[in-house]
C-alpha positions in Angstrom: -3.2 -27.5 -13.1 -6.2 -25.5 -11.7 -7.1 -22.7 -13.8 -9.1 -19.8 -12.1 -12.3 -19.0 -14.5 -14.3 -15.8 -14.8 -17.9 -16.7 -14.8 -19.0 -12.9 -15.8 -20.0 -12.7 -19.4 -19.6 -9.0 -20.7 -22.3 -7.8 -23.8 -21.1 -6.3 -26.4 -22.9 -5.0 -29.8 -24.9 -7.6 -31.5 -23.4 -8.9 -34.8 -25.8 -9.9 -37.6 -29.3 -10.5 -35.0 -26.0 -12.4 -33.1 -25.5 -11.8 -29.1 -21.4 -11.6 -28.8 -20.4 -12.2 -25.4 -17.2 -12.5 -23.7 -15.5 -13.9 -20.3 -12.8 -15.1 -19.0 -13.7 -19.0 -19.1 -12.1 -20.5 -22.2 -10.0 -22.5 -19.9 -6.0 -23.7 -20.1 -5.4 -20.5 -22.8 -2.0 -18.4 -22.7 -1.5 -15.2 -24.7 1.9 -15.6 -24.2 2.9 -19.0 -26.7 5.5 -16.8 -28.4 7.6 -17.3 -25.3 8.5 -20.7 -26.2 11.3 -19.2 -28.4 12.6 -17.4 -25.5 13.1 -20.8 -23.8 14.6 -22.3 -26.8 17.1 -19.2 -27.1 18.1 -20.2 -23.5 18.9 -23.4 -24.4 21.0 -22.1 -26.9 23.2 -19.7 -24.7 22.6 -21.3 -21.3 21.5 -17.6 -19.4 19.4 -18.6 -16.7 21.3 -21.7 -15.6 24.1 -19.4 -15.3 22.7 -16.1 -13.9 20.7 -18.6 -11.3 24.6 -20.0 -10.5 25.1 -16.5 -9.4 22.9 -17.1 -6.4 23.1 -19.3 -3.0 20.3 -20.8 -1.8 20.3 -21.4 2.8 16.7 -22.6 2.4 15.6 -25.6 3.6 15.3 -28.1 1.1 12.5 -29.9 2.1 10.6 -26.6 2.5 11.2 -25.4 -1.0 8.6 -26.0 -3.5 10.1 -23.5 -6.4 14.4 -23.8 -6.8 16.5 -20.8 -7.6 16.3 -21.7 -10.7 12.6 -21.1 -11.2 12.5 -18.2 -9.8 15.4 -16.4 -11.7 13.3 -17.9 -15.3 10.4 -16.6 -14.5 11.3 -13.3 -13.7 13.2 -12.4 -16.8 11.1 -14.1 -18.9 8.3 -12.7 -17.4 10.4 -8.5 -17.8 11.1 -9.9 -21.3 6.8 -10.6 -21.8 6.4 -7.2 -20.6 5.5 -7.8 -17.1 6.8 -6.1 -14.6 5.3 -6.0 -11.5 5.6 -8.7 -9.5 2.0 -8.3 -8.5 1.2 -9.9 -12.0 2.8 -13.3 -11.5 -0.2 -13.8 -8.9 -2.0 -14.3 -11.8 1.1 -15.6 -14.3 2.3 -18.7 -11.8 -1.0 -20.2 -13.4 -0.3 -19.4 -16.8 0.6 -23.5 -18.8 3.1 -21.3 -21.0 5.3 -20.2 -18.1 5.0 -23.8 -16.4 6.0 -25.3 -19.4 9.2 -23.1 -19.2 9.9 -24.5 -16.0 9.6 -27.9 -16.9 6.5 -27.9 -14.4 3.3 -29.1 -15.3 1.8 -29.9 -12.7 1.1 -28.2 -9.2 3.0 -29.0 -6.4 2.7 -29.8 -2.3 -1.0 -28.9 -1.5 -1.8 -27.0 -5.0 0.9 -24.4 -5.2 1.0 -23.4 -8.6 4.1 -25.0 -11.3 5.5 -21.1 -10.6 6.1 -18.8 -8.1 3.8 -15.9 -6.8 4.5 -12.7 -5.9 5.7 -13.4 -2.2 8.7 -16.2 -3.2 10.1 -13.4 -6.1 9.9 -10.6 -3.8 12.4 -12.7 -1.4 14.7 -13.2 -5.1 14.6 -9.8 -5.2 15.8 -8.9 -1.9 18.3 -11.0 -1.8 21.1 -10.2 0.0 25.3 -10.2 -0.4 25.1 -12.7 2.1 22.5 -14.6 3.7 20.5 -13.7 7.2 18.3 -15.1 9.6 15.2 -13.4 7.4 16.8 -13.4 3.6 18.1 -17.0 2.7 18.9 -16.2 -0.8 22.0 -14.3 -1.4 24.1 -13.6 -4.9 27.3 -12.8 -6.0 27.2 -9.5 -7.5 31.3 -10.2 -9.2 29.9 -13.4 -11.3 26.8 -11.3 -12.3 28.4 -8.7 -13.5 31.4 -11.0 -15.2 28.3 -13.4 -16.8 27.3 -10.0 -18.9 30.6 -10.2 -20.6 31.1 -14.0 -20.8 27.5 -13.6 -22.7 29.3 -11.0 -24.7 31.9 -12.6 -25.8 30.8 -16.2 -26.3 28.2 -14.2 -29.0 30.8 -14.4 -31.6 32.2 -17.3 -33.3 35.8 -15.5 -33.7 37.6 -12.9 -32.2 36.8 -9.7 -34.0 39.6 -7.6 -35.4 38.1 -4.0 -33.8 35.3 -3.4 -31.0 33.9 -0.3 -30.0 32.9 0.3 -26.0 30.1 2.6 -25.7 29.6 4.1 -22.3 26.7 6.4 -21.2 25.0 7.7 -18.3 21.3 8.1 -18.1 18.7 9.0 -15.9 16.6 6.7 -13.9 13.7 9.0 -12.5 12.8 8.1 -8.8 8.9 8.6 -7.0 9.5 7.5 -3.6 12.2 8.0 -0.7 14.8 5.0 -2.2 17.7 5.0 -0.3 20.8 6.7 -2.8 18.2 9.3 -4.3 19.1 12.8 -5.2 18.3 15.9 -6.6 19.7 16.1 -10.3 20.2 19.7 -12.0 20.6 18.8 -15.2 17.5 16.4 -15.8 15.5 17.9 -13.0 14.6 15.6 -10.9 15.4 13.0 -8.7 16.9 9.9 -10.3 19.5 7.2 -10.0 22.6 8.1 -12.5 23.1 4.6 -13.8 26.3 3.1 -16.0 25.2 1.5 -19.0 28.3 0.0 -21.4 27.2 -1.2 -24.9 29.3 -3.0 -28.0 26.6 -2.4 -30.9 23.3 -3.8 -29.1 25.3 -5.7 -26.9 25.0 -5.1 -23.1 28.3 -5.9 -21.1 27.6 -3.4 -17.9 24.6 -1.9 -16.2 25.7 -0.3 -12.8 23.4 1.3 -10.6 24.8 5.1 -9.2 23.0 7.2 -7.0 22.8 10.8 -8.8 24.9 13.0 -6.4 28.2 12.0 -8.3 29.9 12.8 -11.5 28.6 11.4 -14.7 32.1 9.6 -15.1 32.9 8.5 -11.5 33.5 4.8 -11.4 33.6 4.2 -14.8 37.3 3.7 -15.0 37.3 0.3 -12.3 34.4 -0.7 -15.0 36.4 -0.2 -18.1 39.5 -1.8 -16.6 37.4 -4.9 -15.4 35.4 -5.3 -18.6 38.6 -4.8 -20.6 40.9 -7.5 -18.9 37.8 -9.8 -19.0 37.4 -9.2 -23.1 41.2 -9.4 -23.0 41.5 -12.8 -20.9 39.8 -14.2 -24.2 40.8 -11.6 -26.9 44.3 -10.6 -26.5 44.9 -9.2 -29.9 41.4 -7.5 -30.5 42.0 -3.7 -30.3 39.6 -1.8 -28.2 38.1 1.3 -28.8 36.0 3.3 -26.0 33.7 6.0 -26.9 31.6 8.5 -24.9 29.9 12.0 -24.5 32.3 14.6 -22.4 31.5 13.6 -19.5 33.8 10.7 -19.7 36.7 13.0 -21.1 38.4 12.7 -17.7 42.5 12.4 -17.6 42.8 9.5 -15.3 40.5 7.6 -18.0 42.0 8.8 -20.8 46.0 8.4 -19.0 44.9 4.4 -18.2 44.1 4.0 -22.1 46.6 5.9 -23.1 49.1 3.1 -20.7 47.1 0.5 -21.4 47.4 0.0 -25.4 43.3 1.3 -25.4 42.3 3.7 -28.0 39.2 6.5 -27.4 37.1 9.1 -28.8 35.6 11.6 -26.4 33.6 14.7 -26.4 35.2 17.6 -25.5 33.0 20.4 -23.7 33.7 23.9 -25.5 35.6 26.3 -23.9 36.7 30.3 -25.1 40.0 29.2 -26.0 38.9 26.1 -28.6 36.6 28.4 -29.9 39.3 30.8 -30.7 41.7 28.2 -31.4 38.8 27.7 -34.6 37.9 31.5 -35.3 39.6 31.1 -38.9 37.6 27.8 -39.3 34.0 29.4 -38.0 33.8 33.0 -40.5 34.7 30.3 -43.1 32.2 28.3 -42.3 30.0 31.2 -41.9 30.7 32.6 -45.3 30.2 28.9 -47.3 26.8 29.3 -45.7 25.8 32.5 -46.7 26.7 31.8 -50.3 24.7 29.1 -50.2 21.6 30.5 -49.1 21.8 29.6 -45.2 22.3 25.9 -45.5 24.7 24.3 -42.8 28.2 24.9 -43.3 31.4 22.9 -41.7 35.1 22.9 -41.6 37.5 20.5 -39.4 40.8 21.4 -38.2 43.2 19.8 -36.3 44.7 20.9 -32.9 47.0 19.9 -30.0 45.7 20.8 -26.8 46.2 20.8 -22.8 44.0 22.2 -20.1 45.7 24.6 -18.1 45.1 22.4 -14.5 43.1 18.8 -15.1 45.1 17.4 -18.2 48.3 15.8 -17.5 49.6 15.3 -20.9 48.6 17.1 -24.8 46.3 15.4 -26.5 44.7 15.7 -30.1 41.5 17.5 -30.2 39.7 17.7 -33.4 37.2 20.5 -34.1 33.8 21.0 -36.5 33.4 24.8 -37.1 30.1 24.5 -37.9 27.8 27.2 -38.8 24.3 26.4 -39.1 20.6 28.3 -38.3 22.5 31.5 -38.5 24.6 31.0 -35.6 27.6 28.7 -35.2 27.9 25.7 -33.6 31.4 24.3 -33.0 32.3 20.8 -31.1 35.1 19.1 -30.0 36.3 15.3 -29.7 39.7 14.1 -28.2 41.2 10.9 -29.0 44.3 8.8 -28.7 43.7 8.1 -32.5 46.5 9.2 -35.2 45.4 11.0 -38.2 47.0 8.2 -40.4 44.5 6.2 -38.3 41.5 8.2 -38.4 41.0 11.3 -40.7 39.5 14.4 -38.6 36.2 14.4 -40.9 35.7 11.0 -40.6 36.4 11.0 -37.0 33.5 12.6 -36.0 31.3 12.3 -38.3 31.3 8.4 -39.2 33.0 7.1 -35.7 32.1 9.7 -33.1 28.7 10.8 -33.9 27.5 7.2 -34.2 27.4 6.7 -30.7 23.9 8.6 -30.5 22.5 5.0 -31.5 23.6 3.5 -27.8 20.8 5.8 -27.0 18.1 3.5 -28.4 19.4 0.6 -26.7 19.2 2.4 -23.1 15.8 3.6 -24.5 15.2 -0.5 -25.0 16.2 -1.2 -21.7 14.9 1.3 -19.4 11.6 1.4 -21.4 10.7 -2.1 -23.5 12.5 -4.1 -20.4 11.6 -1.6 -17.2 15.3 -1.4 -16.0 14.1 2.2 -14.5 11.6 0.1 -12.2 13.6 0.4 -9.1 11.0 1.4 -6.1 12.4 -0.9 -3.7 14.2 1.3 -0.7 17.4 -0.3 -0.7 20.2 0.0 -4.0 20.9 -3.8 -3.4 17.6 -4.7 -4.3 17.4 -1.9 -7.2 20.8 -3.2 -8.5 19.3 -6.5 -8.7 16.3 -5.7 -10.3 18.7 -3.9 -13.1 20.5 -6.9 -13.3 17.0 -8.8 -14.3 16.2 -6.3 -16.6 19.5 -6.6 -18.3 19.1 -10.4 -18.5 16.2 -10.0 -20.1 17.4 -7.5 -22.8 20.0 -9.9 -23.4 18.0 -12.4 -24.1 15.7 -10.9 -26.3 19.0 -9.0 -28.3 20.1 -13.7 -28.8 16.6 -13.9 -29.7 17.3 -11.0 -32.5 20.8 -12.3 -33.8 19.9 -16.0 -33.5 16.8 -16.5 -35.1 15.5 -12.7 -36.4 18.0 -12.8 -39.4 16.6 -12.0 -42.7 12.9 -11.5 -41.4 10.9 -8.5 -41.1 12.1 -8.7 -37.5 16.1 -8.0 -38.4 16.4 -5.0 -36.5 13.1 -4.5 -34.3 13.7 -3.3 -31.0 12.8 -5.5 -27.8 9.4 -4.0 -27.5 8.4 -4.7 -31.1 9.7 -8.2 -31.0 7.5 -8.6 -27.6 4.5 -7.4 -29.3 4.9 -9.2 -32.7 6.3 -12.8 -31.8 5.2 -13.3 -28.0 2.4 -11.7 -27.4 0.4 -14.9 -29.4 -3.0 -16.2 -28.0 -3.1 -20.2 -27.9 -4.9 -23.3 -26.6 -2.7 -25.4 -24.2 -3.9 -29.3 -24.5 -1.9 -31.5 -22.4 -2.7 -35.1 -22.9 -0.9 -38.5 -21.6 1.7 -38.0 -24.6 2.1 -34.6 -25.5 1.4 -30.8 -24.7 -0.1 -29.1 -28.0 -0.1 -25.0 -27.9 -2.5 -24.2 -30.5 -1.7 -20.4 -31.6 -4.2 -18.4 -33.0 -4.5 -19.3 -36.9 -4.2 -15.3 -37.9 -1.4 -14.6 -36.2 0.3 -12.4 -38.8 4.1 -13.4 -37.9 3.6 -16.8 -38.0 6.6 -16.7 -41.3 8.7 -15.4 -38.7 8.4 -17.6 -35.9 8.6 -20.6 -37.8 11.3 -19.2 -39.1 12.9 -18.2 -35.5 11.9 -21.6 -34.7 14.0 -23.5 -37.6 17.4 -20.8 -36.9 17.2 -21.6 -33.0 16.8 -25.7 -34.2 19.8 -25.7 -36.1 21.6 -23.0 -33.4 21.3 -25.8 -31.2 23.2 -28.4 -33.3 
């Protein structure tokens, strides 16, 4: 495998009488050997093999030098390693590491490299629904979006009893002229409005939305999809959607209601739930002046109907909160009973827990660069979501699977990256065997052998 070598020593200050010099020489070296895990997690749940299925190949077979395959690896391993450019896998299709991912060691027809440059993924990415003349790759956007859930589901060992659905809508800030983009009032800027849909840390849909449209549009045909699909598997699991207001929309709330799924929404405040709670707010006003200002809060329950968008009455619970001097009330609404679901409980253990979901978009849009989408067209930006997702979800197997019981238990994506991949190592390949020597003071080597031994016997 060539390696291309630096021959520029940089100077640095002198350590006891000692010259220290540097360069980029040391020859087959990765600083990436942590990434070995991510292929033995893959092994484990089969994701690239699958999400590569997703796409058909028209190229000419004896023109191809990297399969679909290949390609699809090294780019979500590579999102997963933290790069994201695809300018960087100039340099990375070199890397012994990423070859030895691909089952590639050596180079191929007149010294390409075991992986793919920039050029070949840039194709991958602008693949098309169906092939053309110019784009030869195509994908099927229905199994990629139904692999997310599969991925989901074959997570755990036994139907659960309860899930929760958390659905959000974020941001996704746009520099350039991409095709879809729009001005948004509320974040300020011009963005993509994407669909994200979360069970704990679990990712099940990531949909691409240009910004000019409701926070909730389209998220009904998602839920209804995801839902049979969960459904096809686990029949008797009860389902529990939860969301911000912007989801509180009667014909989602109606198809739960028909459909045997339970919800908890936010409720925007309006003048006639806030004097539907007047009682509730002086009291709450009074606890907190006797107590020296400190927040004060009282829950009551109501019945309520909007005069014109709500087809049906619904229970709404309140907080009358009064806090800072000022009150504060909020609203949920929810198809659960009060046997089912107390009102303090409601909201403060079920509802208000979906403020985590933000940490996992955070993980996605920022450790795994789902909110890189400068191509012009939202085919190619939906794809490169997709990649981003797939790499997320590997990382989150790489967390349950192996992280268990180690300092890494709960670490986000960006900390595992940092802490378990990002290892220097010397890459010896011999007649019998490729040795990765990692750097001796690594300080998680507990944890990756550790990793290592969970993924062994997650295998068997």
């Amino acid at each position: 495998m060539p390696t291309e070598c630096n021959p520029e020593q940089y100077e640095f200050a002198r350590v006891e009488g000692r010259r220290v010099q540097a360069g980029f020489d040391g020859g087959r070296m990765t600083s990436d050997a942590g990434a070995l895990l991510l292929g033995q997690v893959d092994g484990t749940i089969k994701l690239v093999d699958r999400f590569a299925g997703c796409f058909s190949d028209q190229r000419r077979r004896e023109l191809i030098e990297h399969e679909v395959s290949t390609l699809v690896r090294q780019r979500v391993v590579g999102i997963a390693l933290g790069y994201e450019d695809l300018n960087d896998h100039d340099e990375l299709r070199h890397d012994p590491v990423m070859a030895v991912l691909a089952g590639k060691l050596e180079a191929g027809r007149e010294g390409c490299a075991p992986v793919a440059g920039k050029s070949t993924l840039n194709r991958l990415e602008l693949s098309r629904v169906e092939p053309t003349r110019y784009h030869k790759i195509s994908y099927d956007a229905a199994a990629i979006e139904r692999l997310l859930v599969d991925l989901f589901l074959e997570a755990h060992r036994r139907p659960p009893e309860r899930i929760i659905l958390d659905l959000d809508a974020t941001d996704d800030p746009l520099h350039g002229t991409q095709e879809g983009r729009f001005f948004h009032g509320y974040y300020g800027h011009y963005c993509y409005l994407p669909l994200y849909i979360f069970c704990g840390d679990q990712l099940l849909v990531a949909k691409l939305r240009p910004a000019n449209i409701d926070g909730s549009a389209g998220a009904l045909e998602e839920v209804a999809r995801v839902v049979a699909q969960i459904r096809e598997r686990w029949p008797a699991t009860r389902i529990v959607l939860r969301a911000d207001s912007g989801f509180a929309r009667d014909a989602l709330m109606a198809w739960c209601e028909d459909q045997g799924v339970d919800y908890v929404f936010g409720l925007a405040r309006n003048a006639r739930l806030e004097r539907a709670i007047g009682a509730e707010l002086e009291a709450a006003r009074v606890d907190s002046e006797q107590t020296g200002g400190k927040p004060a809060r009282r829950f009551k329950e109501l019945r309520y109907k909007t005069r014109k968008t709500w087809t049906r009455e619904r229970r709404v619970v309140a907080k009358a909160e009064w806090t800072g001097g000022d009150k504060n009330p909020r609203f949920i609404v929810t198809s659960l009973t009060p046997n089912e679901a107390e009102a303090r409980w409601l909201y403060e253990q079920l509802y208000c827990a979906r403020g985590d979901m933000e940490n996992r978009i955070k993980e996605c849009q920022l450790d795994l660069f789902a909110d890189r989408t400068s191509s012009h067209t939202m085919r190619a930006n939906q794809l490169r979501l997709w990649f981003a997702s797939m790499a997320y979800v590997l990382l989150c197997a790489l967390r349950r699977l192996a992280l268990q019981g180690t300092r890494l238990a709960t670490a986000t994506c960006g900390t595992i990256r940092l802490k378990l991949l990002k290892i220097g190592a010397l890459v010896r390949i011999s007649v019998r065997r490729i040795k990765i020597a990692m750097a001796s003071a690594c300080p998680y080597q507990r944890e990756f052998g550790a990793a290592h031994t969970a993924l062994a016997q997650a295998a068997h």
